[in-house]
N, C-alpha and C positions, 0 to 999 in steps of 0.2 A: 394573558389576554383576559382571562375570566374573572383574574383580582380585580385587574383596571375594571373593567364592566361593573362588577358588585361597587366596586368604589365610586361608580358614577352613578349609577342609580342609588348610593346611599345617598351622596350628595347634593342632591338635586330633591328639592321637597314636592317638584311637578310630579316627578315620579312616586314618590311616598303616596300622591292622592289618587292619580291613577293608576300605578300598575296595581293595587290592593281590590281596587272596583272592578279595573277591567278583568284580572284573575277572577273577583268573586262570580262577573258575569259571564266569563269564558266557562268557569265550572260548571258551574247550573243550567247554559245550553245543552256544553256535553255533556253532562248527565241526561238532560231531558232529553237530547240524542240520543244514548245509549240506551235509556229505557225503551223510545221507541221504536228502536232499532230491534234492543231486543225483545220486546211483546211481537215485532213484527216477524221475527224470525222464529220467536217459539210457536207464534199461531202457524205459520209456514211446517213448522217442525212437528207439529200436531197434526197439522193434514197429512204429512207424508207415512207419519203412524198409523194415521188412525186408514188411511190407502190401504199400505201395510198389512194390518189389521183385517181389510176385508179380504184382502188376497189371502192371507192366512186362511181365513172361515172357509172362502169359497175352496181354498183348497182342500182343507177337511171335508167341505162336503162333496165335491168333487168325487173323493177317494171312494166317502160311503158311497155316492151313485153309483159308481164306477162299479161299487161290489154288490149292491141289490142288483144291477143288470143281470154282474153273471151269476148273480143264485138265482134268478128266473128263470135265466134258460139253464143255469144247469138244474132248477128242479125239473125241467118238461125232460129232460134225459134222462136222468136219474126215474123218471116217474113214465119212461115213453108205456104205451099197453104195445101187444102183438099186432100188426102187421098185417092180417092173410093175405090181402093183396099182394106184397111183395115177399108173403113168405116169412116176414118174420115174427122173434119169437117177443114178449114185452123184454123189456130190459134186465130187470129181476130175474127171469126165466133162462137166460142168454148167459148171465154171469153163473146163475144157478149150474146149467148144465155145463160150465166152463166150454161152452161153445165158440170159438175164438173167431170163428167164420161169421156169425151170426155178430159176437160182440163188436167187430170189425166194421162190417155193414151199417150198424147201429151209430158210432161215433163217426164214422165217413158221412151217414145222412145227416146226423147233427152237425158237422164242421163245415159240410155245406150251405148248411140251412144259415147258422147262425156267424159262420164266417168270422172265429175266434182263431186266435194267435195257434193257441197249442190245445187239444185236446187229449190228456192220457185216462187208458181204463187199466185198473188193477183189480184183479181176484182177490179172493179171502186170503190167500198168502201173501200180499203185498208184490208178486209180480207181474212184471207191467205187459199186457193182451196185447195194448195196441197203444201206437203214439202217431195219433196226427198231429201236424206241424206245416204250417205254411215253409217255403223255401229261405224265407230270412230268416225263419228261428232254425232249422237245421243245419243251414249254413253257421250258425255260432251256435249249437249244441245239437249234436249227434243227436240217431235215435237210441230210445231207451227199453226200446223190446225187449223181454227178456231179463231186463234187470230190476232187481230187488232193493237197489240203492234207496228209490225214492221211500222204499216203507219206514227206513230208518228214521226219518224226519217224523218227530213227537206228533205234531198235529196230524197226521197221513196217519200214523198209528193207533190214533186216538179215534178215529172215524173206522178202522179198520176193525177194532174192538167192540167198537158200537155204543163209545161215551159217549153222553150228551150233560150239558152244561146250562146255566142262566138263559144262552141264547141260540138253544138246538144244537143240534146232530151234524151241523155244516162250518166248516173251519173255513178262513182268509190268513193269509199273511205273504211273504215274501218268500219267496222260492231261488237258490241259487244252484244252478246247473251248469254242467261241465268247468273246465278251469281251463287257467291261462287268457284270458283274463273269465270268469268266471259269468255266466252266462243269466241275472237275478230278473226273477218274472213275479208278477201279480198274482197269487191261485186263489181257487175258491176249492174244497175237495169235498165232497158230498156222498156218503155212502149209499148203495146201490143193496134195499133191503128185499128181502122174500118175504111174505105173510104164508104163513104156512098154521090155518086155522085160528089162532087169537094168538097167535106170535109172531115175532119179527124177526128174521136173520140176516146178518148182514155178509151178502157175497163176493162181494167185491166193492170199487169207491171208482170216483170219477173226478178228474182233475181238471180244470176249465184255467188256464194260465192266459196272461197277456203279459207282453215284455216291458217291465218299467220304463226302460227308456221311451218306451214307447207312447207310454201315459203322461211321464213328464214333459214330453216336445211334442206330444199332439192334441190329450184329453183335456188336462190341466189346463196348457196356457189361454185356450179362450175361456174358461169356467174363470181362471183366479185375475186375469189381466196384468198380472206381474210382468215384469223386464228376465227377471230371474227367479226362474225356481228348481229347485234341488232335492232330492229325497238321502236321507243322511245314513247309514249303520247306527247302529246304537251306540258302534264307540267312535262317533265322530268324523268318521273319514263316510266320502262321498260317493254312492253309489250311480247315483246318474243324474245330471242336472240341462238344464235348459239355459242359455244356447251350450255346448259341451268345452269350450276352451277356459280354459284355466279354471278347470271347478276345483284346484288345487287350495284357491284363493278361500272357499267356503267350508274347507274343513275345520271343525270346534275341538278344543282340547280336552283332558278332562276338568279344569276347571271350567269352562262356560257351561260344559253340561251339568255339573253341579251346580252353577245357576239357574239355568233351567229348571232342574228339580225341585233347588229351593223356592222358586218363585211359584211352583203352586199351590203355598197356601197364600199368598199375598190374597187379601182382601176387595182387590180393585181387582175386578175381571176382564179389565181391559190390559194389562202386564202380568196376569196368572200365566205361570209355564211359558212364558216368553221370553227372548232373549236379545238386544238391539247392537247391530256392528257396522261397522262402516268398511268398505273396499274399495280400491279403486281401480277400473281397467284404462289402461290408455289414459287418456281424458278427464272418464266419463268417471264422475263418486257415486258409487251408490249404495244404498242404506239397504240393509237385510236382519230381516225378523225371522229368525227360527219360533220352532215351536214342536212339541212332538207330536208327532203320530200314529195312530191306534188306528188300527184295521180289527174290526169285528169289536170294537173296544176293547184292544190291548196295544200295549207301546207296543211299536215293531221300527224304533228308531225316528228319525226326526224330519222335518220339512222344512226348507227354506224358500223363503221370495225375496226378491229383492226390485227395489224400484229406484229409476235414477234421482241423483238429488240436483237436476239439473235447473230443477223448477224454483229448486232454495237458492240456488247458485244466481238466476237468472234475476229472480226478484232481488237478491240482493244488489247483481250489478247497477241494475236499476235505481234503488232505492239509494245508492251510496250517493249517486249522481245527486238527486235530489234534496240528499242529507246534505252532502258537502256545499250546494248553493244556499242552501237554510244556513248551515253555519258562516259560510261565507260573509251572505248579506246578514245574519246576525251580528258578528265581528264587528262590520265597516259599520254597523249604526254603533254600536258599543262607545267606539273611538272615537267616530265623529260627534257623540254626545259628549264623552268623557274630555274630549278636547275641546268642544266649547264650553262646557262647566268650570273647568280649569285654566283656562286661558283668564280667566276674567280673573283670577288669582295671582297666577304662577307671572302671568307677564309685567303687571305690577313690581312684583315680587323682587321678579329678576332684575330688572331693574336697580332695585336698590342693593340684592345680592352686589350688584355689577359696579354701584358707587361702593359699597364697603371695601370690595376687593379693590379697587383703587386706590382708596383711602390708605387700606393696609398697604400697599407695596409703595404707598409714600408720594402717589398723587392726590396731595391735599389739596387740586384743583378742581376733582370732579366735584360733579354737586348730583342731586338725583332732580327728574323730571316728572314726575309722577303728581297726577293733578288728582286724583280720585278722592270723591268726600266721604272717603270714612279713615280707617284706623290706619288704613295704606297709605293714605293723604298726610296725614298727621305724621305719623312715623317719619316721611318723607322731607317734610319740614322740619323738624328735630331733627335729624341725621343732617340737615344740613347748617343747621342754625350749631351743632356740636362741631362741624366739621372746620366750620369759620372760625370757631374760639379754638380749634387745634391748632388749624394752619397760623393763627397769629400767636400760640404759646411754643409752636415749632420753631418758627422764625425768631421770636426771643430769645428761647433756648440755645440757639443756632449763634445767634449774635454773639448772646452772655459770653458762648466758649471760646468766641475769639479775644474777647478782651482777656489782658495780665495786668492792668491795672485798678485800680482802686475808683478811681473818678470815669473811667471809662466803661467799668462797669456799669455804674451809676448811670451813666447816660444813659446805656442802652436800656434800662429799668425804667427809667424817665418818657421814654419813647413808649415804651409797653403800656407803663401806666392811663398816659397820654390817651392812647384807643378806647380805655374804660371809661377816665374820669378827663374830659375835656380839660385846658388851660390849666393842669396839675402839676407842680414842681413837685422833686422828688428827692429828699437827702438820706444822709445815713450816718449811723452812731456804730462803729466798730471796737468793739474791746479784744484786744489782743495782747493777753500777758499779764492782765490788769492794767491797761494804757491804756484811755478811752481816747479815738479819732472823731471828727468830724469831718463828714466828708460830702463835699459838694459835688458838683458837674465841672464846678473850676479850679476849687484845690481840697486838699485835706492837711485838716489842722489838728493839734493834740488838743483837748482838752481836761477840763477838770470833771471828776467824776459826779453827774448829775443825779446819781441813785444808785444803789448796790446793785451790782451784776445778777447779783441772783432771784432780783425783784422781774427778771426778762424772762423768766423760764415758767413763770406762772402765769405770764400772760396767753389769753386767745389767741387764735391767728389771725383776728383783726378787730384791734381796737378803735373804736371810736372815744377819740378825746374826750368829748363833754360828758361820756360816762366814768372815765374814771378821773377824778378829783387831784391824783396823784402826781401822774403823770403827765396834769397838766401845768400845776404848777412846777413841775421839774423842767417840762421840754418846753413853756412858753418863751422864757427868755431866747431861746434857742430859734426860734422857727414860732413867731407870732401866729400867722393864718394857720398852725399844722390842724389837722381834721384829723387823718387815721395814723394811728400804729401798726407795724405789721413786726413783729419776730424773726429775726434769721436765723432760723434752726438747722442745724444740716449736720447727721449723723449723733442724731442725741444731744446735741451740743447748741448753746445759741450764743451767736456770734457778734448778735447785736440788731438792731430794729432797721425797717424803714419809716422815713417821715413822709406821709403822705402831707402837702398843702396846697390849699385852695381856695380860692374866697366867694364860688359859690356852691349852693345848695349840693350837696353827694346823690348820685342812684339810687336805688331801691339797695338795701343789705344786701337781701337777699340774690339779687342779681351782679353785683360786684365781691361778693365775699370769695369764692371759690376759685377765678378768675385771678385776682389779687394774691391769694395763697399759695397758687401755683408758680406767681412771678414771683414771689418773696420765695418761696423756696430757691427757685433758679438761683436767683439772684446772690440767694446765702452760698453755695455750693461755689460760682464766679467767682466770688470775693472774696472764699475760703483760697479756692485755686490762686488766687491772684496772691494771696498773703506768701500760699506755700512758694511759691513763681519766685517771688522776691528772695526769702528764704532762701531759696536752693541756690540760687542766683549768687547771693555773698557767700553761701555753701563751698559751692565751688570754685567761687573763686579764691579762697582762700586753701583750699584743696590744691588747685593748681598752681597756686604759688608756694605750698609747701612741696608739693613734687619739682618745681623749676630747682628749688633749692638742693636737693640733698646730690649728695659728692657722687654715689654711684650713679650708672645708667639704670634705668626702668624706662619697659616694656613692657606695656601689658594685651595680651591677645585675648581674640573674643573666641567662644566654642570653637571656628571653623579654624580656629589656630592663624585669623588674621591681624595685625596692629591695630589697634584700634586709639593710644594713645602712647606718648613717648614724650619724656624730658629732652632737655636742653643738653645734658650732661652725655646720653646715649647717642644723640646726634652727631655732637664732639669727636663722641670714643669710633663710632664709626664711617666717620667723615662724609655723612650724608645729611639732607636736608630733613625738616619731618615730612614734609609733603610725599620726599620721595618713599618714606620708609611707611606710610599709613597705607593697610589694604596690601601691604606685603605681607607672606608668610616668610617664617625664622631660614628656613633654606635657600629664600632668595638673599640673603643678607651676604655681601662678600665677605665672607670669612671664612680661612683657611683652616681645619685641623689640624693641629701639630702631634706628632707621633711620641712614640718613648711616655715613660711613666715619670715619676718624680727624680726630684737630682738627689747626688748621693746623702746630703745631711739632710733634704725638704723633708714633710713627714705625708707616708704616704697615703694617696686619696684619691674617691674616684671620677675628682673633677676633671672635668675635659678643659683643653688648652684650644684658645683659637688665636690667628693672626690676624689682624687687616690690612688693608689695602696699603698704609702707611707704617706696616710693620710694628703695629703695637699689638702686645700680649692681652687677653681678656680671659677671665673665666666666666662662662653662665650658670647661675642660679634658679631652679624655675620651681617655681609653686603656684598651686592648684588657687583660683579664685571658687569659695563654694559660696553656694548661696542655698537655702534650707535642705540643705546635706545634698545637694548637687554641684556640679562643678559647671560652673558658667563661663569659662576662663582660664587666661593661664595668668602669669607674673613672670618677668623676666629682670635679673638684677644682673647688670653685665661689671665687673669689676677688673680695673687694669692693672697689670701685676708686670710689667714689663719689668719694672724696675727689682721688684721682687723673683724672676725669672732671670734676670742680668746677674742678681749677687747670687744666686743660686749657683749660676753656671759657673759664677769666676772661682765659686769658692769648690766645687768638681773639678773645674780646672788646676784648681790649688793642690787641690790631694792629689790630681796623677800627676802633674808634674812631681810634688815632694816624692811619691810613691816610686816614680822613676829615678829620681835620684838617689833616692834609698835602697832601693832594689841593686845596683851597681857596688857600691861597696859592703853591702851584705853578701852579694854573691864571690866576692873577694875573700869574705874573712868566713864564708864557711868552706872554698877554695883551699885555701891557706888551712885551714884547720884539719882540712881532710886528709894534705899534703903532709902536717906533723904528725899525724895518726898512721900513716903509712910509712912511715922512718923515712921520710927524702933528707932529715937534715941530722938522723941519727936515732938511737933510739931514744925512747922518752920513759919514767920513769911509771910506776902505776899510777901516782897520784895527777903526773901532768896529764897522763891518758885522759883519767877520768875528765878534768877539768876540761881537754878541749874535744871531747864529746859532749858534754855541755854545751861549750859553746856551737860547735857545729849544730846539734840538736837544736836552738834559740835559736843561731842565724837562720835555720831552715824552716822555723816554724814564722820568723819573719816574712820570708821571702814568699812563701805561702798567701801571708797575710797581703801582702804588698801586691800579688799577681791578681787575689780576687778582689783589690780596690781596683786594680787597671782594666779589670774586664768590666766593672760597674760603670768605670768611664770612660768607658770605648762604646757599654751597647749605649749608652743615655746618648753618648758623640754622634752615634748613627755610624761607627764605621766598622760595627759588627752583623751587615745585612747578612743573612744567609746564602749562600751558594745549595741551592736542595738539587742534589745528584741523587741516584743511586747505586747501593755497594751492598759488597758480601760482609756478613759478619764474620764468614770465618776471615779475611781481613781486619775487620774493625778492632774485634775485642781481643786476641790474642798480644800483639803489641802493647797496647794499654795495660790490659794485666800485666806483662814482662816490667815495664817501664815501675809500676808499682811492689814489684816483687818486696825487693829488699825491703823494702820497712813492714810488712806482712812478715816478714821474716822476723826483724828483733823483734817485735813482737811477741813471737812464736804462733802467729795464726796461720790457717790454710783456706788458702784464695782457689776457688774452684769455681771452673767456667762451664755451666751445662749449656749446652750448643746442641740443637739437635742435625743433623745430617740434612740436607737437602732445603733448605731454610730457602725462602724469600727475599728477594732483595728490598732492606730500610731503605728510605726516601727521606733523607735527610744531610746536613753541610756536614762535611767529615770532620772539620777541627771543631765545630759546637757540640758533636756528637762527642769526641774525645774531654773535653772542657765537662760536658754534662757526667758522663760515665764515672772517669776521675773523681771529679766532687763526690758524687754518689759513694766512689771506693773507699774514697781517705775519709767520711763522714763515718760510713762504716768500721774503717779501722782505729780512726780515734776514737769511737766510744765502746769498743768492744777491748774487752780486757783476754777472754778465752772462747777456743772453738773453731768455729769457722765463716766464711763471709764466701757467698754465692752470688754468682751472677747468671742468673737463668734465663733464656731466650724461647719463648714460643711465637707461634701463628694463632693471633685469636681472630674467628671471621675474618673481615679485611686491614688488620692489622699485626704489628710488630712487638710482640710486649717482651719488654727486659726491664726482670726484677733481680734489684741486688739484695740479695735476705745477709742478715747477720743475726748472729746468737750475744746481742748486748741486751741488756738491761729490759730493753721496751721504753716506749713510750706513751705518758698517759692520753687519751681520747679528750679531752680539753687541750692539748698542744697542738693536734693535727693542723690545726687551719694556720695559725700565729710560725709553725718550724717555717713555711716559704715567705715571711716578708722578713727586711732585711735588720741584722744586728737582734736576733732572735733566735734564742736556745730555750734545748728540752728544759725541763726542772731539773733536780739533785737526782733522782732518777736514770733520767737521759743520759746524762754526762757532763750536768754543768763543774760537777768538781773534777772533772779527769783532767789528767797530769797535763795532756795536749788541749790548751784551749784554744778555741779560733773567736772570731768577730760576727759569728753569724750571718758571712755573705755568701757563703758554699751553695746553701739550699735558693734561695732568693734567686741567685744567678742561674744556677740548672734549672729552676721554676722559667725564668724569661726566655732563656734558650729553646729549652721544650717548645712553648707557648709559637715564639719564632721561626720554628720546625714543625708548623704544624700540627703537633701530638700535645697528650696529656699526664699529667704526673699527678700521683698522691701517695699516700703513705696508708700500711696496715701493719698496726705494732698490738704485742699484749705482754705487758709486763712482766718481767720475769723470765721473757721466752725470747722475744727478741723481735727485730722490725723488719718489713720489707718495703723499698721504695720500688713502687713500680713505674714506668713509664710505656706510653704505646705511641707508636708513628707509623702510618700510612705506609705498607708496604708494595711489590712490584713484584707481583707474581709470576716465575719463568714456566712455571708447568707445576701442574699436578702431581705430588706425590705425597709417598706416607711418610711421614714425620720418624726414623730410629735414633731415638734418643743415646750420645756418646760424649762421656763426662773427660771433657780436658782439664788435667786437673794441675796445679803452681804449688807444689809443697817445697816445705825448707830444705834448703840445703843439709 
């Protein structure tokens, strides 16, 4: 919300003139408010001081009054003479003879007379004769007959002794008696002397007390006219204040009293030894001035007043009211000046703000209205006199880029022209290729080259004929009345001129030149478009009659993977129309995937096979359309292979049938051979032995050969689907090994089966299982010469792995990938020279089997040591148990 704001007040130049003024005049009110706010309240805050202040005095002198009283009467005590009339004796005389009856009578006549709080008289020991006391001070401090306490106090001792100082033989200060809360009085104590011939002895002393609080809430408050006054301790805390609730609020720390102190040497006698605070009860603020206090002049702790600041409070409320209407009607005139100042501006203004912004957003109909004779005026008519030569280079503009032809162009140029230069025909001279055009509003003609191409690129952008000599004899033949030249330049390049003619008088230069340069530029750029238009145009048409032509289908998809065009030939193959096949994706296409890999002689690859609708074979080819190292596209090349899929299959066909029939009388004559090897028709000699071990050994290594071409075309036939059950190994693998014994046997290897106990049931088709294993074993034993050949079974995670390990040769890590395709053997290494050769379809077949079953196959060999083919399949777990490894082992006989 606060961006947008800033952003409107930048944009708006009303506000640049006035918020700057009215800010500058808002400040310098408030300010001038503020000053006189505050002179108003320091003069306020001055009186309440300088009140303060007198309260202060009047309390200091207050106090002295309060103590020259009782040094007068207690000198007439201290100084009473004898009595005869009632017998007594003077005062001197009475303390003298420690007459306690006498001293008695003496301070009873004075506490009469003079009708003081407390009166005490003490002997030359400091104990106390006698203690009158009205009944409020006994009531909070016992009598003190009889006690010696009071002498302890320095000033009581000091009179007792008979010092005298700067200001007599008579001491004041603060008296505190009894405790709980401790009972503090005003004294004055004045020793009570004998003259006894030209000397003085001092007999006793006499104490003249009034109760502080007593001074504070009755003497004081009409002497000082304070709200509050307070008498302090010397350390701050409060001994008795005036009214008495919360004198909590007036205790000083010791930092304030260290201000206090340090303020009396300040130089201004009006803040010497003074201290200013502020409290507040309830409601009510009020400001308090300490100050210390000296009785007899010495500090004996401190004095506060305080007075309400309700009078600061009051005038303020007051004054605020006042203030706030002053700044108020300040304001509203501010505005109402600054908005009539600126209105005489800003509404103009906006105005034309308000046609630009139209103009920008591409209403080239507003115009602006603004009648004002000055710069605003003028502007106004410019802005519109510009706006009129836009709107008509818009609409040109607009036109040009409809036209694709040459002479249409031209028209619309002829029209534009037309606005500037009345009854103006308009031609044009096009060089394309080095081929110069001539070209009208009605045709365009080749003609012969009236001037070098490169004599157009030096010219202005608007010539006037009768200045250059050149060009006129060039273009006159051409265009009799022509007047102007203009260049069609467009991207560095010129393209060739306009012919302006007219048979009369031209505008001012200067007022068609700039007008005209803009339509010749248009115009060059139109008729560029138009050339390339053409251009693309036999472009591609010769493009798409090269794609009608060629033999395969094409297909080409755009990013989203939809048609975007297709031949004659792709229609054909997939017996659809184009219409139907445009804006389709490749998935909606009917075409079927065909299963199985390549036929047994094809060479294998990992082209996909599809069908259609009409049972034709296709393969697709697809590549990437890039365009600056991006892929914009796909390609599709569909190629029909039916017929190449037909001889494929017959010639599959061919080999299992011959392979079936082969298979039949080989299984006869290694039958028959095995039958003379056993003597059914006699014995045989050593040599025929040998010879028809021979032969039995060849027919079998035939027969072999002959069963892994019948499995290559049974799985391509599709009539080796899987059946996936599942089964125990201890079932599975024991059998199969038996079955392969004997030839492990001559050999002389050892076939051992590790089978661990409690096994998993594989999830796989029992005879593919046995096909797979098999291969595996006799791969194993053909290339292994010595040792032994294992078939190990574990549980790895959720699988079945059985590995056949043998101790041949190894095989080198460049073969691993090449052993599973088909009619492919190890190197010289492997076993390409061993005695028993096969066709290399063992591994291929157990590879697709695997694959068929779900599971995976590879090989880990190291030369010299020997290979392990592993395979794993999805096992069927019956329960949980630990795997104890128990070696069944097939040794020779």
């Amino acid at each position: 919300m606060f961006v947008n704001l800033r952003r409107r007040l930048k944009s708006r130049i009303r506000y640049k003139i006035t918020l700057p003024y009215l800010l500058l005049l808002a400040f310098l009110s408030g300010l001038l408010i503020v000053i006189i706010f505050w002179l108003y309240a320091q003069s306020l805050q001055n009186q309440l001081n300088q009140s303060l202040r007198t309260s202060a005095t009047n309390t200091g002198v207050g106090l002295e009054t309060i103590e020259a009283q009782i040094l007068d009467n207690l000198r007439l005590i201290v100084t009473s003479p004898a009595n005869e009339k009632e017998a007594l004796l003077s005062t001197a005389e009475a303390f003298s003879n420690n007459d306690v009856d006498q001293v008695e009578q003496i301070i009873n006549n004075a506490f009469n007379y003079f009708k003081p709080s407390r009166l005490i008289a003490l002997n030359a020991d400091g104990q106390v004769l006698v203690d009158a006391a009205s009944s409020t001070v006994l009531s909070r401090s016992p009598s003190l007959v009889g006690s010696t306490e009071l002498a302890k106090d320095s000033l009581i001792q000091a009179v007792l002794r008979g010092q005298v100082d700067d200001y007599g033989d008579k001491y004041a200060s603060l008296l505190r008696i009894g405790a709980n809360p401790p009972y503090t009085m005003f004294f004055v104590v004045a020793p009570v002397k004998l003259t006894v011939g030209s000397s003085e002895k001092v007999v006793g002393a006499i104490i003249y007390a009034e109760p502080l609080e007593r001074i504070v809430n009755e003497e004081l408050p009409p002497r000082n006219g304070a709200t509050i006054t307070a008498i302090l301790n010397s350390d701050g805390s409060v001994l008795t204040s005036n009214p008495p609730q919360e004198a909590d609020e007036l205790v000083i720390d010791a930092n304030q009293i260290e201000q206090i102190k340090a303020s009396q040497t300040n130089p201004d006698p009006e803040t010497r030894g003074t201290l200013f605070t502020t409290i507040q009860r309830g409601d009510t603020s009020y400001q308090v001035m300490y100050s210390p206090m000296r009785i007899r002049r010495a500090l004996n702790g401190y004095f506060a007043v305080g007075l309400p600041r309700s009078n600061i409070d009051r005038a303020w409320q007051q004054a605020r009211v006042l203030i706030f209407l002053f700044g108020v009607l300040s304001l509203i005139s501010i505005i109402w000046i600054s908005v009539r100042v600126t209105r005489s501006i800003t509404v103009p203004l906006s105005e034309l703000v308000s046609t630009a912004l139209r103009i920008k957003s591409g209403d080239l109909e507003g115009r602006s209205f603004v009648s004002e004779e000055n710069e605003l005026g003028t502007l106004a008519t410019v802005l519109n006199d510009m706006t009129d030569r836009l709107l008509d280079l818009y609409r040109t503009s607009r036109q040009l880029g409809t036209e694709l032809t040459l002479d249409g162009v031209l028209t619309q140029t002829t029209a534009a022209v037309q606005r500037l230069i009345p009854d103006s025909e308009v031609d044009a001279l096009v060089v394309e290729q080095g081929v110069w055009h001539y070209v009208t509003t009605e045709s365009v003609r080749e003609i012969e080259r009236p001037f070098p191409a490169t004599s157009l690129e030096t010219l202005a952008p608007m010539v006037t004929i009768t200045e250059n000599p050149a060009l006129d004899s060039a273009l006159r033949p051409l265009a009799p009345n022509l007047q102007l030249v203009l260049p069609l330049r467009t991207q560095q390049q010129v393209i060739g001129s306009l012919l302006v003619k007219n048979d009369r008088a031209l505008p001012p230069a200067s007022s068609i030149r700039e007008p005209l340069s803009a339509i010749a530029s248009m115009t060059a750029t139109a008729m560029q478009n138009a050339v390339l238009y053409t251009t693309v145009q036999d472009e591609a048409s010769r493009k798409q009659a090269i794609l009608q032509s060629i033999a395969d289908g094409v297909i080409v998809l755009d990013p989203d993977g939809k048609v975007i065009l297709v031949n004659h030939t792709a229609t054909a193959m997939l017996g659809a129309s184009e219409a139907d096949l445009l804006g389709k994706s490749f998935a909606e296409f009917q075409l079927t995937p065909l299963s199985g890999g390549a036929e047994l002689f094809a060479t294998p690859t990992a082209t996909t096979f599809y069908e259609t609708t009409s049972q034709r074979i296709l393969t697709v080819n697809a590549a990437p359309v890039e365009r600056e190292g991006l892929q914009s596209g796909e390609v599709l090349v569909l190629h029909d292979v039916t017929e190449e899929r037909a001889m494929d299959r017959a010639k599959t066909d061919f080999i299992a049938t011959i392979s079936h029939e082969l298979r039949t009388p080989l299984t006869s004559i290694c039958g028959y051979a095995d039958l003379l090897l056993r003597g059914f028709v006699g014995p045989l000699t050593d040599e025929q032995t040998q010879f028809m071990n021979t032969i039995r050994q060849q027919g079998q290594s035939m027969v072999e050969v002959l069963q892994n071409v019948i499995v290559i075309a049974s799985i391509e036939a599709g009539n080796m689907e899987p059946q996936i059950e599942q089964h125990s190994l201890d079932e599975l693998l024991p059998p199969i090994a038996q079955a392969l014994q004997k030839g492990f046997e001559q050999k002389q290897l050892k076939l051992i089966i590790d089978l661990p106990e409690n096994m998993p049931y594989i999830v796989v088709d029992r005879d593919h299982f046995k096909i797979m294993l098999t291969q595996l074993l006799e791969n194993a034993r053909r290339y292994t010469q010595t040792g032994t050949v294992m078939v190990q079974a574990k549980a790895v995670e959720q699988r079945i792995q059985i590995a056949v390990i043998d101790t041949g040769p190894g095989i080198a890590s460049q073969d691993f990938e090449r052993l599973f395709e088909r009619f492919q053997r190890g190197g010289e290494q492997s076993g390409l020279t061993s005695k028993e050769r096969g066709i290399g379809l063992g591994l291929a077949i157990t590879k697709q089997l695997v694959e068929r079953n779900n599971g995976k196959i590879w090989v880990e060999s190291e030369q010299g040591v020997g290979s392990s083919f592993i395979m794993q399949f999805p096992l069927m777990q019956l329960a949980p148990s630990e795997y104890n490894l128990v070696n069944v082992t097939a040794t020779n006989a």
